[in-house]
N, C-alpha and C positions, 0 to 999 in steps of 0.2 A: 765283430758281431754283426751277425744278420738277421733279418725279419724274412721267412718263406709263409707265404699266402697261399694256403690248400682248398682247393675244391673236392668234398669227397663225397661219394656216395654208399649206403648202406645196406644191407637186409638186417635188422634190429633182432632180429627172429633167435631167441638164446641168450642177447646180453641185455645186463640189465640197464640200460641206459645207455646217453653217451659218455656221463661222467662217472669218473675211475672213482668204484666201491672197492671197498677192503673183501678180499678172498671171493670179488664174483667178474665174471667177465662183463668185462664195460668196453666199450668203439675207442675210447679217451685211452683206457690203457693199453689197447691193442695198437692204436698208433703210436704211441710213445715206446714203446717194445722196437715198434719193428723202425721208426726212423731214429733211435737211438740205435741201434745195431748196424743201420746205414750208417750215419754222421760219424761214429765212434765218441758219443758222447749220450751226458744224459740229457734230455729236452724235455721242456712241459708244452702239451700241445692244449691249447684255448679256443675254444669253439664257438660259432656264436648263436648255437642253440642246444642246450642243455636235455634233448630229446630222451621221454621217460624211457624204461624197458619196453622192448617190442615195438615201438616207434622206427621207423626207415626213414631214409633221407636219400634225395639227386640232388638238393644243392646245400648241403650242408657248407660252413666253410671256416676254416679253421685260421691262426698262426701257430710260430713258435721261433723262439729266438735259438740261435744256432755257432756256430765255429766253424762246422764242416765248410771244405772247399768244393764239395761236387755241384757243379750248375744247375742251378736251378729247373733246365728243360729238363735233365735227365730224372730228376729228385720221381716223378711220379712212376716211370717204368720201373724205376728199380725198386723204391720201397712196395709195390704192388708184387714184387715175388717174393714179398718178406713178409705180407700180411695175411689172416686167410681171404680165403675166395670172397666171404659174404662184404668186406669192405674192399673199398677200391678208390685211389686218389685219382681224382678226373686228373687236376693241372696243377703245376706246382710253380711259383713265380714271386721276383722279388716284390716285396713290398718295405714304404720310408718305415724305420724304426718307430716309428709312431705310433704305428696303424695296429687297431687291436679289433679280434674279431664279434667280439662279443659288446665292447662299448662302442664302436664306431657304428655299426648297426644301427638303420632307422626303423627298418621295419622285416616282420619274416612271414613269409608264407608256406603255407600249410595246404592241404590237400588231404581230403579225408573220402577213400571211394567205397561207396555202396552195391555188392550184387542183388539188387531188386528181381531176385529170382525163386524158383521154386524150394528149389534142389540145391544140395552144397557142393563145390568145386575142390576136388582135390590140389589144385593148383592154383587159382586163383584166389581163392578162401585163406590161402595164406597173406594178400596183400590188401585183401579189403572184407568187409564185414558183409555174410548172406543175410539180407529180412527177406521172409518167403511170404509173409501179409503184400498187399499191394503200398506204396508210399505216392501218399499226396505230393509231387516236389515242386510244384506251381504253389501247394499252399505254405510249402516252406522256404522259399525262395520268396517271397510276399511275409511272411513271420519275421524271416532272418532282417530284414530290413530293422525292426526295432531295437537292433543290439547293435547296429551300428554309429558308429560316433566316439566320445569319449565318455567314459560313465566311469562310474566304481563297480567293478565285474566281482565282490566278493560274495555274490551267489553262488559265481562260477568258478570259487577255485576250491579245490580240496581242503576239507575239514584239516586243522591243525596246521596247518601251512606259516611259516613265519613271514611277513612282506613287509615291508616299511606302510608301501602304499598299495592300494589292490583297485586303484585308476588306473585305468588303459588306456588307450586309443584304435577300437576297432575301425581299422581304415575299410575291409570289405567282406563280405561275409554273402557271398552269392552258392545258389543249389540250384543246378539244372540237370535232365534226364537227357541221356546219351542210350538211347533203345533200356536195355535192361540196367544200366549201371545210371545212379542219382550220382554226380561230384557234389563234394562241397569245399568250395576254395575259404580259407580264411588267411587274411593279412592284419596284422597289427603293430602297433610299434613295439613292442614288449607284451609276454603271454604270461598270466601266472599260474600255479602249477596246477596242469591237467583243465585250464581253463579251454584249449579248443575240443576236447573229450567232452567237458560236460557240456559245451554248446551243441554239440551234435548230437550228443545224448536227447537235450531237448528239442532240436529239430528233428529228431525221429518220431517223438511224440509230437509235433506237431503233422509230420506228415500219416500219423497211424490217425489221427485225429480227436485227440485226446488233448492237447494246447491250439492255443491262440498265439498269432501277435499281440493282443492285451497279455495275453499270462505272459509272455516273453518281459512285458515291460513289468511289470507286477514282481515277477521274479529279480528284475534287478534292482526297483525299490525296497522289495525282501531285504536285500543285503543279507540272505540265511542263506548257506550251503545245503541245507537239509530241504530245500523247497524243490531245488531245481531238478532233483531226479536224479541216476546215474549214469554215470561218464560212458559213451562209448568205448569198446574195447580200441585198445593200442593197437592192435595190428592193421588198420584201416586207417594209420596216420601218417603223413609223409612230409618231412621238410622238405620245400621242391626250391624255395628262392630267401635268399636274404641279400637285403636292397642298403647301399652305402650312401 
């Protein structure tokens, strides 16, 4: 038996997630499809971010314990003409049977881009969200500061959500303006569901100017999901890094 270590990247655009749902297309099942058809076995591939529908990823990173003999250098060219176009495995390499991709994880980062423009982008509009008002990002970049730390984020996770505990640890949560595009980087040790959606959500209102950093903090005292507003759209969300 072995442990192969994947780096994959996505366009989310279509499936509904990356984990394998019953009768709809998931990145989970589409990898397991095509490096079971490589290996000549069945494998479960384990992610170590559970990225909702319409979510993308550059550093997503997976395992999956194996049998197949094919070297590890080659595992990524080849299962890449078995997958479609929209996923693609950067690298493929051994890792100790230990190593697991979702609980070894300290922390994952996030990237969520803004077109701060008029007009919408036939092409780009696919990978991030157009606001055609102007956005404050100096004042939300100066907001974003009050949600970071550790708190209990159950403001910001989706109504009905099961979680033991809905404490996090936001390590960073910086917005700054690149001419017409606002980023917004968020890193945490663990995210709960559609928790960097609804933050961004509310640093849009903060940058249309309609929140505060007081209401930021206010909202997480709330402990209400129904306070904090609605979630940014999924398509303007990107796994770029998770950290070992």
């Amino acid at each position: 038996m072995r442990n192969l270590r994947l780096l994959i990247e996505y366009d989310g655009t279509g499936y509904a997630g990356f984990q394998r749902q019953p009768r709809q297309p998931t990145i989970q099942g589409e990898l397991e499809r095509a490096l079971g058809r490589l290996l000549g076995e069945a494998v479960r591939v384990v992610g170590a971010g559970r990225t909702d529908a319409g979510v993308h990823a550059t550093g997503q990173v997976a395992h999956l314990l194996a049998r197949g003999a094919i070297p590890a250098e080659r595992v990524a060219g080849a299962v890449n003409r078995l997958l479609p176009r929209q996923i693609v495995v950067r690298r493929a390499e051994e890792a100790p049977l230990a190593f697991h991709a979702r609980r070894d994880a300290v922390a994952r980062r996030y990237r969520y881009t803004v077109f701060n423009r008029p007009g919408p982008s036939a092409i780009l509009g696919r990978f991030g969200l157009v606001v055609a008002e102007p956005l404050d990002a100096a004042a939300m970049e100066e907001a974003a500061q009050a949600l970071v730390g550790e708190h209990d984020f159950r403001s910001f996770q989706k109504s009905g959500s099961e979680t033991r505990s809905t404490v996090r640890r936001l390590i960073e949560l910086r917005c700054r303006r690149i001419g017409s595009v606002v980023v917004i980087a968020i890193e945490a040790n663990a995210f709960l569901y559609q928790m960097a959606r609804i933050m961004v959500g509310a640093l849009l209102r903060v940058g249309r100017g309609e929140l505060t950093g007081r209401d930021l903090w206010r909202l997480l005292a709330l402990a209400d999901r129904r306070q904090a507003g609605p979630a940014a759209p999924a398509h303007g969300l990107c796994l770029v890094r998770v950290r070992y």
